[in-house]
C-alpha positions as CSV (number, residue, x, y, z in Angstrom):
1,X,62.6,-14.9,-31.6
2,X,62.0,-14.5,-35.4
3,X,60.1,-12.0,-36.2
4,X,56.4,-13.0,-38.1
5,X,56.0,-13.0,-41.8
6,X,52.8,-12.5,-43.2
7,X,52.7,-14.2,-46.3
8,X,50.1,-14.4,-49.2
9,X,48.5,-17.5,-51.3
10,X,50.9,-17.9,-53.8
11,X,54.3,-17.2,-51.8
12,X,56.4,-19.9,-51.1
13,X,56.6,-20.8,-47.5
14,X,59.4,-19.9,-45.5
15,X,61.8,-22.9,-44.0
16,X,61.2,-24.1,-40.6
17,X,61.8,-27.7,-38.7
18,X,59.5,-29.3,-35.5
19,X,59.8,-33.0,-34.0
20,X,57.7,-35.8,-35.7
21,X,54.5,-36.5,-34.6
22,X,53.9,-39.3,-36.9
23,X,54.5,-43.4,-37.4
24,X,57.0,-44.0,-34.4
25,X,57.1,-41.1,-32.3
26,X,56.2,-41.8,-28.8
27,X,55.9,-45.2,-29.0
28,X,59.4,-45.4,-27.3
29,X,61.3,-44.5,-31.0
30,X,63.4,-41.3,-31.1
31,X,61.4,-38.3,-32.3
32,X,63.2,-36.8,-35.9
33,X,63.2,-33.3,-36.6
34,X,61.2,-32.7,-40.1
35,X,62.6,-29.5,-42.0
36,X,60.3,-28.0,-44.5
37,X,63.1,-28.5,-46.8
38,X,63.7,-31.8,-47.1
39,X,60.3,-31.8,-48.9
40,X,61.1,-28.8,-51.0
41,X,60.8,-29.2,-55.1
42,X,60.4,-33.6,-54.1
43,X,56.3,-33.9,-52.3
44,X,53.5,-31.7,-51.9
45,X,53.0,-30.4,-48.3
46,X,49.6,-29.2,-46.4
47,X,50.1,-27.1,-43.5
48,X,47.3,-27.0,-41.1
49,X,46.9,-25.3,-37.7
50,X,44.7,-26.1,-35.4
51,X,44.4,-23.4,-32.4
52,X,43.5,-24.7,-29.3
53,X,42.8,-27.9,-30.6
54,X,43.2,-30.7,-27.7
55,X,42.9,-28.0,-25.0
56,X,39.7,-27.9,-22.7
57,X,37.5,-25.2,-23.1
């Protein structure tokens, strides 16, 4: 396990990949792994978390 960076408005996020959740995935289509840096210095990317979101309460 990696140990956690905390990181400030400004900084440049670190690189990281995670299956797609988007377009094809789970409708039977493999699932792709997106790296952060594919996107690097081409498109602008949000990061949002949502904790617990989807979970009962």
């Amino acid at each position: 396990m990696r140990p956690v960076q905390a990181l400030k408005v400004g900084d440049e996020a670190p690189d990281f990949e995670m299956p797609s959740t988007g377009e094809t995935a789970g409708k039977g289509q493999e699932r792709k792994t997106i790296r952060l840096s594919d996107y690097r210095g081409k498109k602008n990317v949000v990061l949002a978390f949502f904790p617990a979101a989807f979970t009962p309460v």
